[in-house]
Gaussian input, Z-matrix of N, CA and C with variables (Angstrom, degrees):
# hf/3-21g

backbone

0 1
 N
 C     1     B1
 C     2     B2     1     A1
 N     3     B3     2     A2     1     D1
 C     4     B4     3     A3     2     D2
 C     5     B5     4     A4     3     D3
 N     6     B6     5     A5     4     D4
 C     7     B7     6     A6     5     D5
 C     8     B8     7     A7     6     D6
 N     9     B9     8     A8     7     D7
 C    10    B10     9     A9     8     D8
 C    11    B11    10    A10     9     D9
 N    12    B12    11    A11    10    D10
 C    13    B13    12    A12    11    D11
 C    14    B14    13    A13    12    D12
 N    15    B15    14    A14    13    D13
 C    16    B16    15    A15    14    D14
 C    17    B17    16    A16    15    D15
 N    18    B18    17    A17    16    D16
 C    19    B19    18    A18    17    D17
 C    20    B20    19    A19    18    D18
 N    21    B21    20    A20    19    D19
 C    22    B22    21    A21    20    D20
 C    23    B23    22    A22    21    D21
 N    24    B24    23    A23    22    D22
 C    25    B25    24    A24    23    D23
 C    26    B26    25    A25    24    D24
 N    27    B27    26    A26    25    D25
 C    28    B28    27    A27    26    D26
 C    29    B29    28    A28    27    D27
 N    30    B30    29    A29    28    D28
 C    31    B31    30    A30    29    D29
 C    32    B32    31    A31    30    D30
 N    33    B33    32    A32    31    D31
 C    34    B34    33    A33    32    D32
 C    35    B35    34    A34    33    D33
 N    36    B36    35    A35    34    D34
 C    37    B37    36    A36    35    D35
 C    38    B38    37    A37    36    D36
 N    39    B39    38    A38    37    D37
 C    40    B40    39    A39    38    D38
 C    41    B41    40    A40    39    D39
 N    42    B42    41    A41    40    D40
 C    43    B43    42    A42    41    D41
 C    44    B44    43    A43    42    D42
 N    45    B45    44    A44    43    D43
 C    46    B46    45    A45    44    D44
 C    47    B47    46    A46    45    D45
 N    48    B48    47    A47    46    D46
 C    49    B49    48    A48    47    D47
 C    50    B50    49    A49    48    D48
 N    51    B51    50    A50    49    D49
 C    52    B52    51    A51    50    D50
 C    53    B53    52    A52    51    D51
 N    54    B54    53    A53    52    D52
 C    55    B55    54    A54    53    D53
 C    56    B56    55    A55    54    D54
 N    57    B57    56    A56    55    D55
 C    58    B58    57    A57    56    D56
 C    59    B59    58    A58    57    D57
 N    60    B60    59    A59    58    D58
 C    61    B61    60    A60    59    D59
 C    62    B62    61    A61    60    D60
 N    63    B63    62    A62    61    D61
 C    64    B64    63    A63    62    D62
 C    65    B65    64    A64    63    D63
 N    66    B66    65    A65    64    D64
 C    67    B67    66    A66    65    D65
 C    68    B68    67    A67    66    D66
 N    69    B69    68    A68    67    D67
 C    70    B70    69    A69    68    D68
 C    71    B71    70    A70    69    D69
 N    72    B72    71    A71    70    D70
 C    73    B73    72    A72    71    D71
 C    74    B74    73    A73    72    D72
 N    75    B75    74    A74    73    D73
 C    76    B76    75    A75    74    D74
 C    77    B77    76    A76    75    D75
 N    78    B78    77    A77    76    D76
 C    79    B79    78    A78    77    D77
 C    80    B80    79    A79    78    D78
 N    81    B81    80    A80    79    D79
 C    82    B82    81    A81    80    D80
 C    83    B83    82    A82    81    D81
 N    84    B84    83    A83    82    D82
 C    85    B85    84    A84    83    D83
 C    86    B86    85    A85    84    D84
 N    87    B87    86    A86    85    D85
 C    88    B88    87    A87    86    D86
 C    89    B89    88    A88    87    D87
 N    90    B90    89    A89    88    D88
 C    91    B91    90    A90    89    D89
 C    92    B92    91    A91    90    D90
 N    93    B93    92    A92    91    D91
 C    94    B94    93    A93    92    D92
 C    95    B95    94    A94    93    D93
 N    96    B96    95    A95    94    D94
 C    97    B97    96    A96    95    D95
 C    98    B98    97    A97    96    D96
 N    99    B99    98    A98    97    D97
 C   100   B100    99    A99    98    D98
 C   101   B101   100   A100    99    D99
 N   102   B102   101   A101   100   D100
 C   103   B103   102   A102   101   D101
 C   104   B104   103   A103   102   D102
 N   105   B105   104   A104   103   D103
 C   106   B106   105   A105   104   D104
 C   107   B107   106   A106   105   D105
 N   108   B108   107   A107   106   D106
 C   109   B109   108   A108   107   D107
 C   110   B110   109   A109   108   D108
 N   111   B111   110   A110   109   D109
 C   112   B112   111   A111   110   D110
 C   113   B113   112   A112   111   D111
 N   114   B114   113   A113   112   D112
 C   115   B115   114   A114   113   D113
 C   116   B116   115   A115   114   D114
 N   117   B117   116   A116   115   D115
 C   118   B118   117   A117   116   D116
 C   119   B119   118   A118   117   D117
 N   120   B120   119   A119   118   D118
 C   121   B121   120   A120   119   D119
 C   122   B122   121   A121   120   D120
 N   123   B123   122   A122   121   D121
 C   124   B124   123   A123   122   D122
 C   125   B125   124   A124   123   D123
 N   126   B126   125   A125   124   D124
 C   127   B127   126   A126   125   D125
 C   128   B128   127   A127   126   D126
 N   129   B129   128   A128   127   D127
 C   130   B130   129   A129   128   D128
 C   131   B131   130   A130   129   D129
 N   132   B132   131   A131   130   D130
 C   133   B133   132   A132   131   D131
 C   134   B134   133   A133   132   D132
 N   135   B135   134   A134   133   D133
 C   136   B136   135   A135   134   D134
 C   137   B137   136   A136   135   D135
 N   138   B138   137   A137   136   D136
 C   139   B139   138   A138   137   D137
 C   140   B140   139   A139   138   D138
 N   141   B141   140   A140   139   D139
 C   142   B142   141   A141   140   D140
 C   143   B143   142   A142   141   D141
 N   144   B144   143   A143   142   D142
 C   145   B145   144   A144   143   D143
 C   146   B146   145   A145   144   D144
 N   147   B147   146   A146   145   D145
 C   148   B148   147   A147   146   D146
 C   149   B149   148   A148   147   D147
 N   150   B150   149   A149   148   D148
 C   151   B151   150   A150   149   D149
 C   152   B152   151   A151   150   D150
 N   153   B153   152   A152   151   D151
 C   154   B154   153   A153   152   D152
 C   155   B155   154   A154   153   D153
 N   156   B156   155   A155   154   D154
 C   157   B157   156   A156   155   D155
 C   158   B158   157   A157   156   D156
 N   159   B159   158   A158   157   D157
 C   160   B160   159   A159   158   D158
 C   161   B161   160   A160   159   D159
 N   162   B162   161   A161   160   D160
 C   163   B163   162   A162   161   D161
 C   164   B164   163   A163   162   D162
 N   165   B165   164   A164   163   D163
 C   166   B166   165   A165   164   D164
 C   167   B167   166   A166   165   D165
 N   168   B168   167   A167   166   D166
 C   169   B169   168   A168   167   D167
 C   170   B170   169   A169   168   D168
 N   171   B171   170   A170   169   D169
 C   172   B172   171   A171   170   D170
 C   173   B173   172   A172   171   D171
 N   174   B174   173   A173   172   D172
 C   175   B175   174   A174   173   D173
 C   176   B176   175   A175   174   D174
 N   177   B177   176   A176   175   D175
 C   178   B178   177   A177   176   D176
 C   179   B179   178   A178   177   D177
 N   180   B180   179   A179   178   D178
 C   181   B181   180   A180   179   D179
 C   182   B182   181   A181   180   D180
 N   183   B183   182   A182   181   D181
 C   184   B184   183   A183   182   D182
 C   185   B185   184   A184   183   D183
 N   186   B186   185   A185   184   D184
 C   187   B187   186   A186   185   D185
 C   188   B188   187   A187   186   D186
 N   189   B189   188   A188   187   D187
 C   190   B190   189   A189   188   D188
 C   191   B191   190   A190   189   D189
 N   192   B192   191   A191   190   D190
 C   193   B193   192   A192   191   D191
 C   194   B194   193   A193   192   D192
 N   195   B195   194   A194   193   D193
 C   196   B196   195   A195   194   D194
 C   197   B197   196   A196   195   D195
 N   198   B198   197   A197   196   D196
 C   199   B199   198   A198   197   D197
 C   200   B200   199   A199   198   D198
 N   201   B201   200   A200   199   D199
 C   202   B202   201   A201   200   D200
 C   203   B203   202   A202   201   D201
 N   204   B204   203   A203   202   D202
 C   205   B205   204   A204   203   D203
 C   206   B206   205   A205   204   D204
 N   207   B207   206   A206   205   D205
 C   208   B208   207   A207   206   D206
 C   209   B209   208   A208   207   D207
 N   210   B210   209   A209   208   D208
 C   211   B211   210   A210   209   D209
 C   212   B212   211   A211   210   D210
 N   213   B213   212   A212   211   D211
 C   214   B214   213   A213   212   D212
 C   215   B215   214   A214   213   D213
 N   216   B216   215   A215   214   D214
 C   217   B217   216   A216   215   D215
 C   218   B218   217   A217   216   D216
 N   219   B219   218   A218   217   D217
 C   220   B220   219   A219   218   D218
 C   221   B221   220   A220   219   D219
 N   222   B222   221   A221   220   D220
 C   223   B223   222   A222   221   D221
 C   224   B224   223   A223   222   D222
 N   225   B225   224   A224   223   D223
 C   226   B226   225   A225   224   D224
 C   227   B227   226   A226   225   D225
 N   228   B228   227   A227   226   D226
 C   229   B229   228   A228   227   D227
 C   230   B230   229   A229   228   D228
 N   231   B231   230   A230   229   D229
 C   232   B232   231   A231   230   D230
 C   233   B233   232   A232   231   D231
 N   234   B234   233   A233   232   D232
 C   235   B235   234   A234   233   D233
 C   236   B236   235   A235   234   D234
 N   237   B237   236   A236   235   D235
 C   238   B238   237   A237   236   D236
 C   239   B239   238   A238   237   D237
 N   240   B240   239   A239   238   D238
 C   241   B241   240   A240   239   D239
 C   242   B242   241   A241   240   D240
 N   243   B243   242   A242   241   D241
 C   244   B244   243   A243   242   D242
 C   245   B245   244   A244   243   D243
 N   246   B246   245   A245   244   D244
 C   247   B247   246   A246   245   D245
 C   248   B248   247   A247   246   D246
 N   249   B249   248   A248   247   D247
 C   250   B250   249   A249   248   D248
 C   251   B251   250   A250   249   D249
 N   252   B252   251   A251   250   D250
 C   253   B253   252   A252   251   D251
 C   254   B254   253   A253   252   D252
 N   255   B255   254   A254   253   D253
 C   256   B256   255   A255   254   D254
 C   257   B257   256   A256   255   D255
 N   258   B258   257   A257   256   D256
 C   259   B259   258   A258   257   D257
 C   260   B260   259   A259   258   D258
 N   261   B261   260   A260   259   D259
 C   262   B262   261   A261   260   D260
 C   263   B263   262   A262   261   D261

   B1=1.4536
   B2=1.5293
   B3=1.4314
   B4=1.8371
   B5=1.6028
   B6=1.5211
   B7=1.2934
   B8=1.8724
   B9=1.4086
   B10=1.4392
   B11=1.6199
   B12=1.0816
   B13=1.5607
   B14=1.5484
   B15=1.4291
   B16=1.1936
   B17=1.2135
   B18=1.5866
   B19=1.2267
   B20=1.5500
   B21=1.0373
   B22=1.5248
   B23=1.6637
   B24=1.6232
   B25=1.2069
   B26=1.7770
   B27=1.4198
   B28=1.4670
   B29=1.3473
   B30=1.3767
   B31=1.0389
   B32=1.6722
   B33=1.3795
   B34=1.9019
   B35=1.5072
   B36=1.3757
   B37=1.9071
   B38=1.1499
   B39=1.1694
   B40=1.4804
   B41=1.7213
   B42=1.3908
   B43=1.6684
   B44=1.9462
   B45=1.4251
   B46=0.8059
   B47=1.5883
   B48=1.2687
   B49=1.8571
   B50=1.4291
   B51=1.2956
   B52=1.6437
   B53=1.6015
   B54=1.1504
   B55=1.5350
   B56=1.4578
   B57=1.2933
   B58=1.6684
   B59=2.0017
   B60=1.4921
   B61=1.0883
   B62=2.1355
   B63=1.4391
   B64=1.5368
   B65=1.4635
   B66=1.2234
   B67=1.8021
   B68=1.6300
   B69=1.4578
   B70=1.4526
   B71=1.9725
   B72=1.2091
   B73=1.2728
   B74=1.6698
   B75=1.4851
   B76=1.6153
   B77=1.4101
   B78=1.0537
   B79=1.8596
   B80=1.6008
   B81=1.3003
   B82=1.1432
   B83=2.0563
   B84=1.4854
   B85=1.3342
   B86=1.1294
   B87=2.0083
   B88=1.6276
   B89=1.2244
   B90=1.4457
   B91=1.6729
   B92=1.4243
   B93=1.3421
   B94=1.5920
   B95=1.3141
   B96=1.3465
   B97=1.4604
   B98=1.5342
   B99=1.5716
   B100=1.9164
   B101=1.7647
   B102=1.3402
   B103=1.4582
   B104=1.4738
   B105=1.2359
   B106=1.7978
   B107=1.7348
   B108=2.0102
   B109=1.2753
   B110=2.0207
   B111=0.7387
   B112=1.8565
   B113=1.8049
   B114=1.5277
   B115=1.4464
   B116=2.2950
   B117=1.5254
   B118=1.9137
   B119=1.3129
   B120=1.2153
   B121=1.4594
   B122=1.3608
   B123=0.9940
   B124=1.9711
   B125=1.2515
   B126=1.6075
   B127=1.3536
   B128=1.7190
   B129=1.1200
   B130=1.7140
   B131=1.3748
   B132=1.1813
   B133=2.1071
   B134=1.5091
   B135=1.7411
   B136=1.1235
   B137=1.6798
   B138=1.6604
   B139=1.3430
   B140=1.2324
   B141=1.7105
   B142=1.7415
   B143=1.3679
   B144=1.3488
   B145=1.2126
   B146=1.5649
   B147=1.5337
   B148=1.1728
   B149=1.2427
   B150=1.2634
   B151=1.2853
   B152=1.8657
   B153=1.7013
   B154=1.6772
   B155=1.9226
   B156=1.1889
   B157=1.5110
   B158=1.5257
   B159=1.2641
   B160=1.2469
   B161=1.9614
   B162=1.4979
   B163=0.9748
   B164=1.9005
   B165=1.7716
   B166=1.6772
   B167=1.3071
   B168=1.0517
   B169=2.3732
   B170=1.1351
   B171=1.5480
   B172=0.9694
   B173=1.5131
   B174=1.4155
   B175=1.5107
   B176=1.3404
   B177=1.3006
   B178=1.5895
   B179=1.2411
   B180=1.8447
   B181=1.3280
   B182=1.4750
   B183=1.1176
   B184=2.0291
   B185=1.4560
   B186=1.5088
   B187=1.7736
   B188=1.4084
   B189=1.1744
   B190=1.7236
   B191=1.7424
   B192=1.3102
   B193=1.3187
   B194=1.4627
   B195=1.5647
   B196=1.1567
   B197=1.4672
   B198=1.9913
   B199=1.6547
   B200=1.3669
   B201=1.1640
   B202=1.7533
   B203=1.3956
   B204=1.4339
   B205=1.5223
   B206=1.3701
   B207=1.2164
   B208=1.6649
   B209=1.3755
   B210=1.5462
   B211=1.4388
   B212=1.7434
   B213=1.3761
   B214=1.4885
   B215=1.1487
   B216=1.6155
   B217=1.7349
   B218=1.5784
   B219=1.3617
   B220=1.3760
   B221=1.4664
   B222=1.3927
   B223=1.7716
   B224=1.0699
   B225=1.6763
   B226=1.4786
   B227=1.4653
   B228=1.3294
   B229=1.5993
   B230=1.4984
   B231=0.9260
   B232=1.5480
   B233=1.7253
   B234=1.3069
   B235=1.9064
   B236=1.1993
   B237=1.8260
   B238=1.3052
   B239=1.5089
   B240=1.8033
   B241=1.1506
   B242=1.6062
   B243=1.7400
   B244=1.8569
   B245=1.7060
   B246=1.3882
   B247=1.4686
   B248=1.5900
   B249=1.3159
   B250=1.5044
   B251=1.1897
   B252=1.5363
   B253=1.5821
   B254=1.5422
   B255=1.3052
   B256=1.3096
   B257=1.3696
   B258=1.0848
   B259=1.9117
   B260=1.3384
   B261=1.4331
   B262=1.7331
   B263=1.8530
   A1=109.75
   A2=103.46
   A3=102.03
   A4=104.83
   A5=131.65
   A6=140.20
   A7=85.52
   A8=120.01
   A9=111.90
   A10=124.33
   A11=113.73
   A12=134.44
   A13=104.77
   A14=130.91
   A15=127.54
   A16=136.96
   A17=126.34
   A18=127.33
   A19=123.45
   A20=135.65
   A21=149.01
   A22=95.49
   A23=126.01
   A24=110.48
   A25=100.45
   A26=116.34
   A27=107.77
   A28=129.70
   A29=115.12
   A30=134.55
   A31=120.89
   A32=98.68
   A33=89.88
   A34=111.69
   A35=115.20
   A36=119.39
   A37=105.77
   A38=128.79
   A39=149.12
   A40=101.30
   A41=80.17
   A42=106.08
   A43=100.16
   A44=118.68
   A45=120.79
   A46=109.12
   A47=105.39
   A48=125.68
   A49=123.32
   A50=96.37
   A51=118.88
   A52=107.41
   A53=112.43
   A54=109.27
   A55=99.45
   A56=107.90
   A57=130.13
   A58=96.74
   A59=114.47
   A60=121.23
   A61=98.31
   A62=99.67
   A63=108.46
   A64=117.57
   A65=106.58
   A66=143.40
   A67=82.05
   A68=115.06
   A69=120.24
   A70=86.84
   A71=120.16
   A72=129.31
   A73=104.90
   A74=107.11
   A75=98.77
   A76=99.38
   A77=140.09
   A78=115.69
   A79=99.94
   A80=135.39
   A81=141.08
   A82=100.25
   A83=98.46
   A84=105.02
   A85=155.15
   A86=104.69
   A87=130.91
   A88=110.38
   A89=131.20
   A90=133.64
   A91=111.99
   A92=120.98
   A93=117.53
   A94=104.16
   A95=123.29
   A96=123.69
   A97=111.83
   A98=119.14
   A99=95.07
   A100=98.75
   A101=100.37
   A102=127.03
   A103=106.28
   A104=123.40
   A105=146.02
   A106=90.47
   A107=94.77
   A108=74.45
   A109=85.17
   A110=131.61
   A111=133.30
   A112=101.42
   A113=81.36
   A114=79.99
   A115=104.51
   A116=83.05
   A117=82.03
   A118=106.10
   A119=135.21
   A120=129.14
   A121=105.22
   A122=124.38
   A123=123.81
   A124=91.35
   A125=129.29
   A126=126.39
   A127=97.27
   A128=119.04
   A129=115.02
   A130=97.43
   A131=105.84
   A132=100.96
   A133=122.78
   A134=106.87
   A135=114.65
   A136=101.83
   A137=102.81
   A138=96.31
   A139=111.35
   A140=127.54
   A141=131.24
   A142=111.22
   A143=114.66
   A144=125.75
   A145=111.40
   A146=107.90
   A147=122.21
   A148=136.91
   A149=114.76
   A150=141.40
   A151=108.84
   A152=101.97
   A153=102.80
   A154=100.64
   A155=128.99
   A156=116.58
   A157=128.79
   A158=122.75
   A159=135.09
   A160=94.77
   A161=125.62
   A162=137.24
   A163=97.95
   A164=93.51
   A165=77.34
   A166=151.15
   A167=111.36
   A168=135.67
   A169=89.07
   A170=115.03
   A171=134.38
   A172=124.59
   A173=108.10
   A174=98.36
   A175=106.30
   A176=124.81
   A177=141.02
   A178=102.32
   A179=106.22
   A180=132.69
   A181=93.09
   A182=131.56
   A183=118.33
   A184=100.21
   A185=121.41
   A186=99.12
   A187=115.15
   A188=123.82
   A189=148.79
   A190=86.92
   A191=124.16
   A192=112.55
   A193=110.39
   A194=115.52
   A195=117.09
   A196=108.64
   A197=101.63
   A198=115.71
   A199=114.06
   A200=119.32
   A201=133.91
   A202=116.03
   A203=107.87
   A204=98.80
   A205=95.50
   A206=109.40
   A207=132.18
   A208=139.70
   A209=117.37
   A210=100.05
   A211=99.83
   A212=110.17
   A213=126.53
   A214=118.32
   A215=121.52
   A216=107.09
   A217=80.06
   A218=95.46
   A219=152.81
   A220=98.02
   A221=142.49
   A222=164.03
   A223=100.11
   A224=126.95
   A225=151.26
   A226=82.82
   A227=104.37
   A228=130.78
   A229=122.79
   A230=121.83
   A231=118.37
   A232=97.72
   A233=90.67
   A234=114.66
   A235=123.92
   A236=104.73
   A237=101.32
   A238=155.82
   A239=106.07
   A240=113.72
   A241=105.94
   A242=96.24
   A243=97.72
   A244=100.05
   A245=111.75
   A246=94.13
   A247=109.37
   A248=124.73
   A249=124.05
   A250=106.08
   A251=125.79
   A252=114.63
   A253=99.55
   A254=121.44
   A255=149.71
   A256=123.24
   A257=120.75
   A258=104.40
   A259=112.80
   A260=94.30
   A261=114.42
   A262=89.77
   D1=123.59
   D2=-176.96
   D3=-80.31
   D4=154.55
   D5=-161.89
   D6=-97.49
   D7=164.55
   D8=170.85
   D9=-80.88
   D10=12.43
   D11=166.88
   D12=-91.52
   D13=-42.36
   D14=148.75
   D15=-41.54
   D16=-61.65
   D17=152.81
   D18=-51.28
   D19=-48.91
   D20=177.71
   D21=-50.74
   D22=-48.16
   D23=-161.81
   D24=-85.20
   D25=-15.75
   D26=169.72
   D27=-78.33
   D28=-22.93
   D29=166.22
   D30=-62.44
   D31=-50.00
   D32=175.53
   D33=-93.60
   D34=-1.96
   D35=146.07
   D36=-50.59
   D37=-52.31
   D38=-147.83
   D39=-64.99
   D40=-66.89
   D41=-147.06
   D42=-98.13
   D43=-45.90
   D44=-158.40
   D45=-91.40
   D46=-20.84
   D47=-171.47
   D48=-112.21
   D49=-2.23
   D50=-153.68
   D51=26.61
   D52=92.43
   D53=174.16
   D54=-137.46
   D55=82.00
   D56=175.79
   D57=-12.16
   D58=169.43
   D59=-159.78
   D60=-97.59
   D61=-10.16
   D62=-174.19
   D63=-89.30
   D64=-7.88
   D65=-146.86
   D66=-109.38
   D67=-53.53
   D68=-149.51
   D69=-80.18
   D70=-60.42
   D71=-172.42
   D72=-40.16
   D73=-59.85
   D74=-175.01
   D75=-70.84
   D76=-12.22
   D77=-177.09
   D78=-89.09
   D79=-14.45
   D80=-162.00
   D81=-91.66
   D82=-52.77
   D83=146.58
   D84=16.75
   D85=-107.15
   D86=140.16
   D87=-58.72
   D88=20.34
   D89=144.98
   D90=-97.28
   D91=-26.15
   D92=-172.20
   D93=100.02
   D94=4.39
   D95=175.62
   D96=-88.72
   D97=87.50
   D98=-169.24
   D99=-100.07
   D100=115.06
   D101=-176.14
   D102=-131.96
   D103=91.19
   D104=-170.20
   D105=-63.92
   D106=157.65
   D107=-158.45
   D108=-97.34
   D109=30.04
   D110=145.30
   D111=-37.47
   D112=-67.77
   D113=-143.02
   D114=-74.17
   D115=-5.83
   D116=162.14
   D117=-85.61
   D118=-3.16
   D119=170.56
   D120=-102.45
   D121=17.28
   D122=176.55
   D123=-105.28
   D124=-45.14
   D125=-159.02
   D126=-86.84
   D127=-34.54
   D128=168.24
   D129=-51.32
   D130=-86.45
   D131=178.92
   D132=-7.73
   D133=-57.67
   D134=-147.82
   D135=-77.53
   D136=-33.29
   D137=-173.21
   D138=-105.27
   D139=13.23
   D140=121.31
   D141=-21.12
   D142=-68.83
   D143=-157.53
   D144=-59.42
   D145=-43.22
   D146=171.34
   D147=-38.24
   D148=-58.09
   D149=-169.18
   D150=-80.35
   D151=-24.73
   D152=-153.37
   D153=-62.57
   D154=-18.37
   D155=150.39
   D156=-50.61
   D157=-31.13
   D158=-163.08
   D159=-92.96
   D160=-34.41
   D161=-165.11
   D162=-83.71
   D163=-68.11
   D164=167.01
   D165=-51.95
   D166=-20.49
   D167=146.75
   D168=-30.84
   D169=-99.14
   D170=-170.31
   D171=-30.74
   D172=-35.34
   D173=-178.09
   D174=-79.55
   D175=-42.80
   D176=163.11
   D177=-3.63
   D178=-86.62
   D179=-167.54
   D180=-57.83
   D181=-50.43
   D182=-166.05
   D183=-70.01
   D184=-32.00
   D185=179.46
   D186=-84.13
   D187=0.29
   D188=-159.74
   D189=-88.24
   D190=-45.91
   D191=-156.15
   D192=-86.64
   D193=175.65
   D194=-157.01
   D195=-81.38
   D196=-37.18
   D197=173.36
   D198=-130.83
   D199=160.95
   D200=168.33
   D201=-99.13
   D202=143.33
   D203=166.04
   D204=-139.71
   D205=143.21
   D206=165.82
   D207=-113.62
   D208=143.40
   D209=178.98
   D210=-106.50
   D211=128.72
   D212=172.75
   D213=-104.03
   D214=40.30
   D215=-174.72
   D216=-105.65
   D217=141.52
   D218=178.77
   D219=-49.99
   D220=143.72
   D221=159.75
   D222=-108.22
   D223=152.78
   D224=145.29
   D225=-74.12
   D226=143.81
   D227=156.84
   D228=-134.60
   D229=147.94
   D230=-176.96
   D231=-76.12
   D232=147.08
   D233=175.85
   D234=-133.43
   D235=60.34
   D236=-166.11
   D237=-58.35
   D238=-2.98
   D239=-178.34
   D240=-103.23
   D241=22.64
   D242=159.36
   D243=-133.27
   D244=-5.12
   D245=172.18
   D246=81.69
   D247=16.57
   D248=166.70
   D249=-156.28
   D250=-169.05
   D251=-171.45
   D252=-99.21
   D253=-144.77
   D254=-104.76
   D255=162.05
   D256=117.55
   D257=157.86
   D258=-102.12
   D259=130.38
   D260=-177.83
   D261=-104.68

């Protein structure tokens, strides 16, 4: 069972660092930690699920307002059936 400091720190690897969930498995790994990356995508799910009250607020309040602002700068992404990235 992961503690919520566990999940939280895979999640902003994830999301916040982009460090894909396969990325996360082998560094966890060469620690002696063998945690497949399935089951880091069960705990993404699980704490999706978690949060989706906290998300629907939020969407509330963002269509509630008068304006939006966004950040659109551009990521390299991998493109694997050319073997280099991408901007996402």
């Amino acid at each position: 069972m992961p503690t919520e400091a566990t999940v939280a720190h895979i999640l902003v690897s994830r999301y916040a660092d982009h460090l894909p969930l396969y990325r996360q498995a082998q560094i966890l790994a060469r620690q002696g930690i063998e945690i497949g990356r399935e089951v880091l995508a069960d705990w993404t799910g699980t704490a999706a699920n978690e949060v989706k009250p906290v998300v629907r607020r939020m969407r509330e309040i963002l269509l509630g307002s008068a304006r939006l602002f966004a950040d659109e700068t551009t990521m390299p992404v991998l493109d694997p059936g050319r073997g280099r990235t991408k901007k996402g």
